[in-house]
PyMOL Python script that loads the backbone (N, CA, C, O; Angstrom):
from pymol import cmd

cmd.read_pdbstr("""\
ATOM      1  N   UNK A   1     124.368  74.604 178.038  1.00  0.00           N
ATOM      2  CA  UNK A   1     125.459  75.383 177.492  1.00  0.00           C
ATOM      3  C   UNK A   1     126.361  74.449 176.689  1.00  0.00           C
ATOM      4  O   UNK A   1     126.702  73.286 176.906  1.00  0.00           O
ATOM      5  N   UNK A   2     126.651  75.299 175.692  1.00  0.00           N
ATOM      6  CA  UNK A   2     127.389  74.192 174.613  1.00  0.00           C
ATOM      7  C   UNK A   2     129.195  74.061 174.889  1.00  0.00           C
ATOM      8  O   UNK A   2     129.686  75.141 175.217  1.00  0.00           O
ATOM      9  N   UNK A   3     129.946  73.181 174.817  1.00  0.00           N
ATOM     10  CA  UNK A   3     131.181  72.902 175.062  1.00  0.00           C
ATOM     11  C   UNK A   3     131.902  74.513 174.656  1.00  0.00           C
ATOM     12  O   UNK A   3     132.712  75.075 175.394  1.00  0.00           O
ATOM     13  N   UNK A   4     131.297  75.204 173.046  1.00  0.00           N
ATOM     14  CA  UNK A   4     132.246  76.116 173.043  1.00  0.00           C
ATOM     15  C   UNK A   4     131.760  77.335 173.340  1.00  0.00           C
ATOM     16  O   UNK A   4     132.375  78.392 173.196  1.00  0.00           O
ATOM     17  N   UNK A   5     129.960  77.121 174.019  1.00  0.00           N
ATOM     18  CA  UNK A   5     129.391  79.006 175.300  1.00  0.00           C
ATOM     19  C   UNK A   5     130.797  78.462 176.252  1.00  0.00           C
ATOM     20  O   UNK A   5     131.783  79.198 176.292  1.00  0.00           O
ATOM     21  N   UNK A   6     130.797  77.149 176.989  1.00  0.00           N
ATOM     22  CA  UNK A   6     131.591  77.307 177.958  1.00  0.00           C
ATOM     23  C   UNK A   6     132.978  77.515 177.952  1.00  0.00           C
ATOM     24  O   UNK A   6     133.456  78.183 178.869  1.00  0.00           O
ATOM     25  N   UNK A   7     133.912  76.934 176.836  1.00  0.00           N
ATOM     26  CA  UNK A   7     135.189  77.863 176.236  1.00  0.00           C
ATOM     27  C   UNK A   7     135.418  79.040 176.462  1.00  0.00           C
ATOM     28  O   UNK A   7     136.292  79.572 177.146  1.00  0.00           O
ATOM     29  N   UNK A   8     134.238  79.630 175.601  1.00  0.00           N
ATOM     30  CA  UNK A   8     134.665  81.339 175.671  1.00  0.00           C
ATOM     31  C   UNK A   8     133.913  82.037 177.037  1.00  0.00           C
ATOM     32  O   UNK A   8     134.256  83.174 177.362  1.00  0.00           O
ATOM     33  N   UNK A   9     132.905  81.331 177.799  1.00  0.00           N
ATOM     34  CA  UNK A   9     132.893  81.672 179.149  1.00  0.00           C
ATOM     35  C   UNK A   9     134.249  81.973 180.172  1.00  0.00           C
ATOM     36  O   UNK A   9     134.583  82.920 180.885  1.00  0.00           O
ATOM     37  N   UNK A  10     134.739  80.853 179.894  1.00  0.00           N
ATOM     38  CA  UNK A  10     136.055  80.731 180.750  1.00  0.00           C
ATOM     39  C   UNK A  10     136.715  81.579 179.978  1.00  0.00           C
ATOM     40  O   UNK A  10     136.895  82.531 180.737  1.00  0.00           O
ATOM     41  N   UNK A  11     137.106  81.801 179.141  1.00  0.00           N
ATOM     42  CA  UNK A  11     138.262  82.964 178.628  1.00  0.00           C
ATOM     43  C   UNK A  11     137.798  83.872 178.780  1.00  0.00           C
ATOM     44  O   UNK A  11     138.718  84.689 178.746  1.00  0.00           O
ATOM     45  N   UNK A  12     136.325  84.704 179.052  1.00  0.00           N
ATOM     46  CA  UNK A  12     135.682  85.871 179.654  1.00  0.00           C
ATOM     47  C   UNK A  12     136.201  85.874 181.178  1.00  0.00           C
ATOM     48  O   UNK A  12     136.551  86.797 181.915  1.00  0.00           O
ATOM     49  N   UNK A  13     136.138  84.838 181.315  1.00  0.00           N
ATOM     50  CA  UNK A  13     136.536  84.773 183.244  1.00  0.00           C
ATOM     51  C   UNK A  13     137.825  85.235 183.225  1.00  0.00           C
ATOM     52  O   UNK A  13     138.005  86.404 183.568  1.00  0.00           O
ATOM     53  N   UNK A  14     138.708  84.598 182.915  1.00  0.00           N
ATOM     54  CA  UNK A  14     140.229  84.801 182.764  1.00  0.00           C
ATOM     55  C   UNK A  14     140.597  86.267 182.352  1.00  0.00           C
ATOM     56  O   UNK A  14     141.376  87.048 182.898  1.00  0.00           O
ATOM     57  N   UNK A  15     139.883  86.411 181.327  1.00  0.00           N
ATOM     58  CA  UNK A  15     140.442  88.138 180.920  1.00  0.00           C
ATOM     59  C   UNK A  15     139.695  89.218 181.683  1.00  0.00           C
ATOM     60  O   UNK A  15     139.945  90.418 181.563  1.00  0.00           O
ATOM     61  N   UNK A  16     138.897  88.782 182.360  1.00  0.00           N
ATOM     62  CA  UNK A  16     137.814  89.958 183.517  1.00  0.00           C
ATOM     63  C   UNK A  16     139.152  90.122 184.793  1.00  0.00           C
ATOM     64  O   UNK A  16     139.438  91.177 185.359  1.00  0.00           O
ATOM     65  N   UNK A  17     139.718  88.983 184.983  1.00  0.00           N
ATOM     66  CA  UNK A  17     141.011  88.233 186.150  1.00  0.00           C
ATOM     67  C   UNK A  17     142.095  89.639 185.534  1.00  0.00           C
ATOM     68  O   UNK A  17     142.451  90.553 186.277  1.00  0.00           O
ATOM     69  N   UNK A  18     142.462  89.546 184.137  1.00  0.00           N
ATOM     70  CA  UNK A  18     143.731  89.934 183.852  1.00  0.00           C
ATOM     71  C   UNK A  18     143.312  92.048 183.807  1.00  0.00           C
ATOM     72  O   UNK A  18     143.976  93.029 184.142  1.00  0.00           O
ATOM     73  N   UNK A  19     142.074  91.892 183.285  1.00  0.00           N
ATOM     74  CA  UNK A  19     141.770  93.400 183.112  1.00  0.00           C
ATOM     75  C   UNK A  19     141.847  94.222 184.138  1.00  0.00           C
ATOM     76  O   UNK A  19     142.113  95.418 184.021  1.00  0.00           O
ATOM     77  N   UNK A  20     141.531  93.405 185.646  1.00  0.00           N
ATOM     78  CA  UNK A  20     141.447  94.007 186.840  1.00  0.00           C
ATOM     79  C   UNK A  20     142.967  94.387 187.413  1.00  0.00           C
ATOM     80  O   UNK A  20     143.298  95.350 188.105  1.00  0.00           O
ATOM     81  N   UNK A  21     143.863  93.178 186.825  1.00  0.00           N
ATOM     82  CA  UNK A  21     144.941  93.652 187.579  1.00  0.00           C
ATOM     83  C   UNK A  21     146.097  92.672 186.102  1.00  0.00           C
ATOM     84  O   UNK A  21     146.371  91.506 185.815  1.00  0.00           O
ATOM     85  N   UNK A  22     146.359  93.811 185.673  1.00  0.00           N
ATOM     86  CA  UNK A  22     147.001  94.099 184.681  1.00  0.00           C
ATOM     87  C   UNK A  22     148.716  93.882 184.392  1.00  0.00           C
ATOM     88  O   UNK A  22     149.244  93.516 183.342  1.00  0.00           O
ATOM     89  N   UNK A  23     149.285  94.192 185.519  1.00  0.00           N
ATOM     90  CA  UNK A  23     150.413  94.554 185.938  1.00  0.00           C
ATOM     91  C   UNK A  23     151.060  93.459 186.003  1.00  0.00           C
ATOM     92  O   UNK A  23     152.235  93.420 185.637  1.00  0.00           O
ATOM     93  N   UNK A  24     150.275  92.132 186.581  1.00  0.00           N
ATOM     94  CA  UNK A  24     150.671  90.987 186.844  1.00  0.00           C
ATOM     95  C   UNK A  24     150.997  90.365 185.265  1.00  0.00           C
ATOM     96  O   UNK A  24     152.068  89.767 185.367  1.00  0.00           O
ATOM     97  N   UNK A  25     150.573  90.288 184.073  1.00  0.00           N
ATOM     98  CA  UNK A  25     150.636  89.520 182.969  1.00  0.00           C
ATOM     99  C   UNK A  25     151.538  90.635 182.472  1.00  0.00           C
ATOM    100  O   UNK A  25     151.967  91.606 183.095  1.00  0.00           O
ATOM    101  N   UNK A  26     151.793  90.156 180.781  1.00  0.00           N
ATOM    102  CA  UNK A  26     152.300  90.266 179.531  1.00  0.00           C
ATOM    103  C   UNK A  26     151.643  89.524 178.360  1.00  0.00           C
ATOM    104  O   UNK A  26     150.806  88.622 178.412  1.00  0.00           O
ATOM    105  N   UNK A  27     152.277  90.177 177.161  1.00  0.00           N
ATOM    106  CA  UNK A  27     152.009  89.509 176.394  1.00  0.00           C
ATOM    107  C   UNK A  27     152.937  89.470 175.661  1.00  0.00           C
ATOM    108  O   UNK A  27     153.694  90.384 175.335  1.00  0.00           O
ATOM    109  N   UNK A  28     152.929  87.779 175.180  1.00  0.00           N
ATOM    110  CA  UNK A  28     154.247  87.331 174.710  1.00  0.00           C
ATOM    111  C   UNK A  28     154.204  87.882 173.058  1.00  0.00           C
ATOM    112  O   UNK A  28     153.178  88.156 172.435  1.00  0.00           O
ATOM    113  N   UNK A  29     155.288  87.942 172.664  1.00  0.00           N
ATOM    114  CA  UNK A  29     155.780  88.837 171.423  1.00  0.00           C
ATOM    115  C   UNK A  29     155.967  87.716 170.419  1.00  0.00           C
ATOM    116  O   UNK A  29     156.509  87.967 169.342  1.00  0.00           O
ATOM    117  N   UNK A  30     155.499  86.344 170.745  1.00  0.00           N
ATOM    118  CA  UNK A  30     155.791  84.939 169.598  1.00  0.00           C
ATOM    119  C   UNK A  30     154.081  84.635 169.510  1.00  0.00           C
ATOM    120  O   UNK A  30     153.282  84.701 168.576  1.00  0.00           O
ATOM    121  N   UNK A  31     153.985  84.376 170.543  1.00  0.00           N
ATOM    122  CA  UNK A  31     152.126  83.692 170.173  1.00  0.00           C
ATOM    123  C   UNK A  31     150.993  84.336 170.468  1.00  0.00           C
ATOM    124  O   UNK A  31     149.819  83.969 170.417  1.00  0.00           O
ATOM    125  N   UNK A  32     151.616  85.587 170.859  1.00  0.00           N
ATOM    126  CA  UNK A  32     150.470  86.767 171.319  1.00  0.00           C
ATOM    127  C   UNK A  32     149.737  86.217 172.672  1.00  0.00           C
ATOM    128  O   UNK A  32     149.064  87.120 173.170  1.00  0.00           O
ATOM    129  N   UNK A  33     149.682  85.182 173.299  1.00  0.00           N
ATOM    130  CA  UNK A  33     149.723  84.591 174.856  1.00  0.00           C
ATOM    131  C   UNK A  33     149.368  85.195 175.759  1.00  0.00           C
ATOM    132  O   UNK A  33     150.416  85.840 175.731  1.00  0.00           O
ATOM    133  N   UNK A  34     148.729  85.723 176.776  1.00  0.00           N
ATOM    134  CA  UNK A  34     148.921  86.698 177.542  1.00  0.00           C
ATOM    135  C   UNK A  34     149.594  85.483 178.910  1.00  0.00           C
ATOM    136  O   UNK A  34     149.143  84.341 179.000  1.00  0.00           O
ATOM    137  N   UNK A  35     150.517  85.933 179.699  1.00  0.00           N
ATOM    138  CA  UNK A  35     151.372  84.783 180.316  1.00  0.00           C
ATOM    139  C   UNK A  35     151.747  85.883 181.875  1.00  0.00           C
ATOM    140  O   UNK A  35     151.873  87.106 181.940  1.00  0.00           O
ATOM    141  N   UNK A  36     151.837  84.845 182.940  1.00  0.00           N
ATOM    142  CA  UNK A  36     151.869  85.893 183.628  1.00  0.00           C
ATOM    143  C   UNK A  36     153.690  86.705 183.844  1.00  0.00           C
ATOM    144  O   UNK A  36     154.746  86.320 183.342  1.00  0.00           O
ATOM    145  N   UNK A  37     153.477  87.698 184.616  1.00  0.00           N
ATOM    146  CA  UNK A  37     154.505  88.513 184.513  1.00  0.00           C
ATOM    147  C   UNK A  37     155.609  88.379 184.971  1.00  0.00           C
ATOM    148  O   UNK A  37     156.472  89.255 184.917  1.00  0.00           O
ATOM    149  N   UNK A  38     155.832  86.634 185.783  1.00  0.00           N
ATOM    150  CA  UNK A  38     157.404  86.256 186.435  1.00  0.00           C
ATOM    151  C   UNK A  38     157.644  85.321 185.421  1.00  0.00           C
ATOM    152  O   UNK A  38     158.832  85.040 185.578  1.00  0.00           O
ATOM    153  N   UNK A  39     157.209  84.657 184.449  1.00  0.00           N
ATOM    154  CA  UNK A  39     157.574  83.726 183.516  1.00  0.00           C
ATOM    155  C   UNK A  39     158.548  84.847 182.582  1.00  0.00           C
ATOM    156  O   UNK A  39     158.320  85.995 182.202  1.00  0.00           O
ATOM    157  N   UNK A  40     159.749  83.917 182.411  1.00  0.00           N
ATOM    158  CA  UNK A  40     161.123  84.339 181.570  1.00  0.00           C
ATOM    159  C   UNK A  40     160.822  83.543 180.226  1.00  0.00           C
ATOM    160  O   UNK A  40     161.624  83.837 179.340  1.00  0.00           O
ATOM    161  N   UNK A  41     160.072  82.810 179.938  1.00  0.00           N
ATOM    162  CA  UNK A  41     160.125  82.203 178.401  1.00  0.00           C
ATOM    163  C   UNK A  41     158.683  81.747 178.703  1.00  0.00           C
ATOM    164  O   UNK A  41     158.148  81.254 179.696  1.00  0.00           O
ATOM    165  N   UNK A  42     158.115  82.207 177.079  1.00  0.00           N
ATOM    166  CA  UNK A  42     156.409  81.550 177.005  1.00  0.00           C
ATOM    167  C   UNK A  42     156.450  79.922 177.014  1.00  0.00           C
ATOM    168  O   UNK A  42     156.928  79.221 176.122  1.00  0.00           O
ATOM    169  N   UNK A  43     155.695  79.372 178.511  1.00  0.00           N
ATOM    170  CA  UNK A  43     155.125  78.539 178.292  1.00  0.00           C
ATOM    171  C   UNK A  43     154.428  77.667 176.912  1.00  0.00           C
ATOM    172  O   UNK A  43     154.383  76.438 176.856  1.00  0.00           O
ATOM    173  N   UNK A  44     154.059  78.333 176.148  1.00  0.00           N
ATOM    174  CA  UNK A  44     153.402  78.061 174.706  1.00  0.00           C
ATOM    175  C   UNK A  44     154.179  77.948 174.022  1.00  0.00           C
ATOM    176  O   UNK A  44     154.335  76.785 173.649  1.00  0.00           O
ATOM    177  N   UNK A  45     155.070  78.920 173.466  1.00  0.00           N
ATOM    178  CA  UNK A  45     156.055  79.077 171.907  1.00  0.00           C
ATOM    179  C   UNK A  45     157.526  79.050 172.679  1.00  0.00           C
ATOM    180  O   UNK A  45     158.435  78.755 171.903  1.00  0.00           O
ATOM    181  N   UNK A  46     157.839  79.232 173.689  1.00  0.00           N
ATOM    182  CA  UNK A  46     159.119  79.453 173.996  1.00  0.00           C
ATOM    183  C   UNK A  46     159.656  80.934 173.946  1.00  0.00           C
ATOM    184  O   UNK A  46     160.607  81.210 174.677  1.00  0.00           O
ATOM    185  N   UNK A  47     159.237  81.680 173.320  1.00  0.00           N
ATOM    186  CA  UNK A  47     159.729  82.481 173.103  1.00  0.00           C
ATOM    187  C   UNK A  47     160.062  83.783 174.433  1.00  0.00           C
ATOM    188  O   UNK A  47     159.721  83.712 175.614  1.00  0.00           O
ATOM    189  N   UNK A  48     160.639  84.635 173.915  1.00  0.00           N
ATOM    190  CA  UNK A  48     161.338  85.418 175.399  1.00  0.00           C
ATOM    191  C   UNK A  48     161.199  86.688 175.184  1.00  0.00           C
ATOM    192  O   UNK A  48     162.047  87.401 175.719  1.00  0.00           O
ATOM    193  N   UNK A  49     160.128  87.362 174.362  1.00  0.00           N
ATOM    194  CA  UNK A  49     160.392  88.750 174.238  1.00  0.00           C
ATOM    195  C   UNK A  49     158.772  88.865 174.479  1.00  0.00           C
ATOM    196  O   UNK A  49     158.025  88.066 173.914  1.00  0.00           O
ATOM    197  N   UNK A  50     158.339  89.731 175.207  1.00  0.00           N
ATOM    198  CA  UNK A  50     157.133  90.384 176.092  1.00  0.00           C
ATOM    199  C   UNK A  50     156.747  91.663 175.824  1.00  0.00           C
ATOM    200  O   UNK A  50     157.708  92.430 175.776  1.00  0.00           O
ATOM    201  N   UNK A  51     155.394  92.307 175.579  1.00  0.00           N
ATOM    202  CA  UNK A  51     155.158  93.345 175.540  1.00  0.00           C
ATOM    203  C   UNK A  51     154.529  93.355 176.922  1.00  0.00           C
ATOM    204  O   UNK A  51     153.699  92.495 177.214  1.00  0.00           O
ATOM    205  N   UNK A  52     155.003  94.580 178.040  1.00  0.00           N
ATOM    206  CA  UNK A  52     154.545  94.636 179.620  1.00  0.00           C
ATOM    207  C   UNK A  52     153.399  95.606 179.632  1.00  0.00           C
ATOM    208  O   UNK A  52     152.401  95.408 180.325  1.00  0.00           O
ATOM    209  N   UNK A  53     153.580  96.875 178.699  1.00  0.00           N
ATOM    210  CA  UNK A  53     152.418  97.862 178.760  1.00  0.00           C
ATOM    211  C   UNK A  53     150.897  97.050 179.244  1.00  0.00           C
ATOM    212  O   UNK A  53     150.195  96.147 178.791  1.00  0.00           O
ATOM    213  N   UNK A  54     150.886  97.781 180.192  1.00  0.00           N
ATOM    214  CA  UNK A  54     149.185  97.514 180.802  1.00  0.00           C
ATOM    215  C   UNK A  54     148.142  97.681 179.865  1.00  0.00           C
ATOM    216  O   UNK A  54     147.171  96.927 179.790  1.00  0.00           O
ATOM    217  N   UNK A  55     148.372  98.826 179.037  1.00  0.00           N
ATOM    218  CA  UNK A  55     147.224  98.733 177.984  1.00  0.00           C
ATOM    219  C   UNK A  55     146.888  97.917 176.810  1.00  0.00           C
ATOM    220  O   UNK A  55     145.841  97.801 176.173  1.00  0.00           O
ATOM    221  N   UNK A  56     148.334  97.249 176.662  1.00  0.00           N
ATOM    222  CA  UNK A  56     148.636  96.271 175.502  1.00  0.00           C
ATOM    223  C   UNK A  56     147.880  94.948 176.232  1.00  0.00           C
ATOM    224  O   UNK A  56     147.038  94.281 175.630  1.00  0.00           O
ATOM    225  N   UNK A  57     148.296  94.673 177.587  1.00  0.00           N
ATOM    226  CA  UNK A  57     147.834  93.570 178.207  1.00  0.00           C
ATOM    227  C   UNK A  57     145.808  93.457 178.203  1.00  0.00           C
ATOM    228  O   UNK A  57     144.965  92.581 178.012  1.00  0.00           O
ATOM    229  N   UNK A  58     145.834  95.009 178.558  1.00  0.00           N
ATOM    230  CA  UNK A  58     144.239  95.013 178.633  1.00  0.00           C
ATOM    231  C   UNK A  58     143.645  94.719 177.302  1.00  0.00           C
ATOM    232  O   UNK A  58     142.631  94.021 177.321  1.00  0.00           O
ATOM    233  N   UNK A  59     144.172  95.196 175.937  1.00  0.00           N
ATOM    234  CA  UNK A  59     143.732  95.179 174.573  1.00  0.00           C
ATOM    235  C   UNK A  59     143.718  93.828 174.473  1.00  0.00           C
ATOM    236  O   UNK A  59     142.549  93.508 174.255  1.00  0.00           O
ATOM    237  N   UNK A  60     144.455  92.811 174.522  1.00  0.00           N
ATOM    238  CA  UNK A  60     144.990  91.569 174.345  1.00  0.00           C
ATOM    239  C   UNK A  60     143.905  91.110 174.950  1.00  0.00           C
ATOM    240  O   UNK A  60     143.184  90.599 174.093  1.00  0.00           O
ATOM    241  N   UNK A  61     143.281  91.016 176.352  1.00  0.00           N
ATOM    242  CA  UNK A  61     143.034  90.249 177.043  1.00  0.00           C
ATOM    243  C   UNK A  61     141.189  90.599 176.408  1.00  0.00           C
ATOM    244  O   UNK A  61     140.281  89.767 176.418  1.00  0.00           O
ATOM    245  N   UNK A  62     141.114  91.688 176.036  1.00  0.00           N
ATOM    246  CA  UNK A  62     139.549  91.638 176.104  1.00  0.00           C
ATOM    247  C   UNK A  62     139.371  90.859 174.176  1.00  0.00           C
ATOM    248  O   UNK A  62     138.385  90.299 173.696  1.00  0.00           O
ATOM    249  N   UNK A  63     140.822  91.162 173.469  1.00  0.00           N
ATOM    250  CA  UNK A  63     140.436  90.460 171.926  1.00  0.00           C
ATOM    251  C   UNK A  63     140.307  89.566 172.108  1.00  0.00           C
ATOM    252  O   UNK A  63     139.491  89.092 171.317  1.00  0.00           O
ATOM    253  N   UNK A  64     140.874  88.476 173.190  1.00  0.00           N
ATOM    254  CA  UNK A  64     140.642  87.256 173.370  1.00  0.00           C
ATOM    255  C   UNK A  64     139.732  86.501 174.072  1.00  0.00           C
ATOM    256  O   UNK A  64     139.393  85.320 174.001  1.00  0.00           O
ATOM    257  N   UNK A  65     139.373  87.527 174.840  1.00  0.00           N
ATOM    258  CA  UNK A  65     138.174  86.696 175.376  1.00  0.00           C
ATOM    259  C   UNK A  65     136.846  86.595 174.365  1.00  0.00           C
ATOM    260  O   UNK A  65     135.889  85.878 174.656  1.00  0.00           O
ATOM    261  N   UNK A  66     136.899  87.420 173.108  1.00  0.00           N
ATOM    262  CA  UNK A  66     135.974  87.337 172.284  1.00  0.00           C
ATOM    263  C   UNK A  66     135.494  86.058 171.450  1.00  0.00           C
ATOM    264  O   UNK A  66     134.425  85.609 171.036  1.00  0.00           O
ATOM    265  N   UNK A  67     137.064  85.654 171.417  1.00  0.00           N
ATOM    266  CA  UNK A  67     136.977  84.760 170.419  1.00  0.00           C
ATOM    267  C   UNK A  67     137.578  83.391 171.268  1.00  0.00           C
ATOM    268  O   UNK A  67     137.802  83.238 172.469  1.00  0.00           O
ATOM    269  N   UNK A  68     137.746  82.412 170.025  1.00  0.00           N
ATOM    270  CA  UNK A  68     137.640  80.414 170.583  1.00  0.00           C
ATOM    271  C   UNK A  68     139.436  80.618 170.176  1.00  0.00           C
ATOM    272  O   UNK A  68     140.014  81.246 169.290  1.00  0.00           O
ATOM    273  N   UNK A  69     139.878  79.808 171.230  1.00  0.00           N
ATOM    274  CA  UNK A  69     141.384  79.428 171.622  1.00  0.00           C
ATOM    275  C   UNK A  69     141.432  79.059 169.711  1.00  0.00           C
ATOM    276  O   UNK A  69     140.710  78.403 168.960  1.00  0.00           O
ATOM    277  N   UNK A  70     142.498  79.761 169.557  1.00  0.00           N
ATOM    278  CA  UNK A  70     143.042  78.833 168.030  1.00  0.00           C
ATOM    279  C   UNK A  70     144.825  78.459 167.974  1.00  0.00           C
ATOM    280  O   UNK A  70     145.509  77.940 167.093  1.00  0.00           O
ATOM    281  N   UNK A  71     145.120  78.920 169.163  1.00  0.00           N
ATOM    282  CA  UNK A  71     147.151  78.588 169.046  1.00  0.00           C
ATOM    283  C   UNK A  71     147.331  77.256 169.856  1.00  0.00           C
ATOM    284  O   UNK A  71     146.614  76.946 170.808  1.00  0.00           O
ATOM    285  N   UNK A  72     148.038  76.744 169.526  1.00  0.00           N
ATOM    286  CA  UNK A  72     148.546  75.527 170.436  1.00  0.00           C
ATOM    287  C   UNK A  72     149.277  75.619 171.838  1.00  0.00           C
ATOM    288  O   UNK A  72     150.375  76.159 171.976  1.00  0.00           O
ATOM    289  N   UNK A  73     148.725  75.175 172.621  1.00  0.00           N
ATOM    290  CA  UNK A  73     149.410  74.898 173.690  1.00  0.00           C
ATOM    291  C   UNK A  73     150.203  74.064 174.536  1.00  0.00           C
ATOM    292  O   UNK A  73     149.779  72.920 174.373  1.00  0.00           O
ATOM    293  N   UNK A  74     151.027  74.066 175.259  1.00  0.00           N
ATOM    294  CA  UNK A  74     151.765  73.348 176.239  1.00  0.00           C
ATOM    295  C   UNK A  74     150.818  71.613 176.000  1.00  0.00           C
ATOM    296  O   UNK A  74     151.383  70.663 175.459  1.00  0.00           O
ATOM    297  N   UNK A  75     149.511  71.546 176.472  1.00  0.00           N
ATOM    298  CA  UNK A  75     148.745  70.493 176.738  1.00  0.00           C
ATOM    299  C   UNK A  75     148.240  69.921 175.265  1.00  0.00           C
ATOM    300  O   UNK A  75     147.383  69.042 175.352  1.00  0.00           O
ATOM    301  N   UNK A  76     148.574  70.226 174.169  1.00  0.00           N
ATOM    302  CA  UNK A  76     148.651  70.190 172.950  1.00  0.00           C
ATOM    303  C   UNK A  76     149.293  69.245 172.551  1.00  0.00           C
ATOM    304  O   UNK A  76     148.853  68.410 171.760  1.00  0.00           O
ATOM    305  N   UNK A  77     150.718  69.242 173.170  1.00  0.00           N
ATOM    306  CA  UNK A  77     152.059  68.606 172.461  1.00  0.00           C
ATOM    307  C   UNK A  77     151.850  67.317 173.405  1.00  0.00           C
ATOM    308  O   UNK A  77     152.325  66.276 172.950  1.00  0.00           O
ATOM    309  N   UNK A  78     151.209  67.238 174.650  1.00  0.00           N
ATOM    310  CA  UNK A  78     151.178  65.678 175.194  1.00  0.00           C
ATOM    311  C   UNK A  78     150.728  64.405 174.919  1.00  0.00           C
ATOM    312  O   UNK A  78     150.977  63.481 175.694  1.00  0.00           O
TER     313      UNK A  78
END
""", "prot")
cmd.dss("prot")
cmd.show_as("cartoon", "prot")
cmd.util.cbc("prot")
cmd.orient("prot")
C-alpha cells in the first residue's frame, strides 16, 4: 500500500468514526475542518464560527474522506 492508499485509508477511517456519530463534531466555517464539538476555536485556522448541523457534518466528512489532506495544519507550523 502506497503512503497516499494509506492517507486516504485513514481519512476513510476517521469519517466512517464521524458519520456514525455526528453530533459530536462540526465543521469549522474558516478551513472547512471537521473538529470536534467542545473545541471553542479551530485548532487549524483559529477561527470560531462552526456549522453544527449533523447533515453538514455528515456531507463534510464523507467529501473528505474522498480526497488527499490539502489545508495546513497545527503539525504543519512546527
Amino acid at each position: 500500500m502506497t503512503k497516499e492508499n494509506t492517507a486516504l485509508a485513514d481519512r476513510a477511517k476517521r469519517a466512517r468514526r464521524i458519520v456514525r456519530n455526528p453530533a459530536l463534531y462540526m465543521v469549522c466555517m474558516g478551513c472547512d475542518s471537521i473538529v470536534a464539538s467542545k473545541v471553542n476555536i479551530c485548532p487549524n485556522c483559529h477561527a470560531y464560527r462552526f456549522e453544527i448541523d449533523v447533515d453538514a457534518v455528515v456531507a463534510q466528512a464523507k467529501a473528505l474522506s474522498t480526497r488527499e489532506q490539502n489545508s495546513v495544519v497545527a503539525e504543519d507550523l512546527t
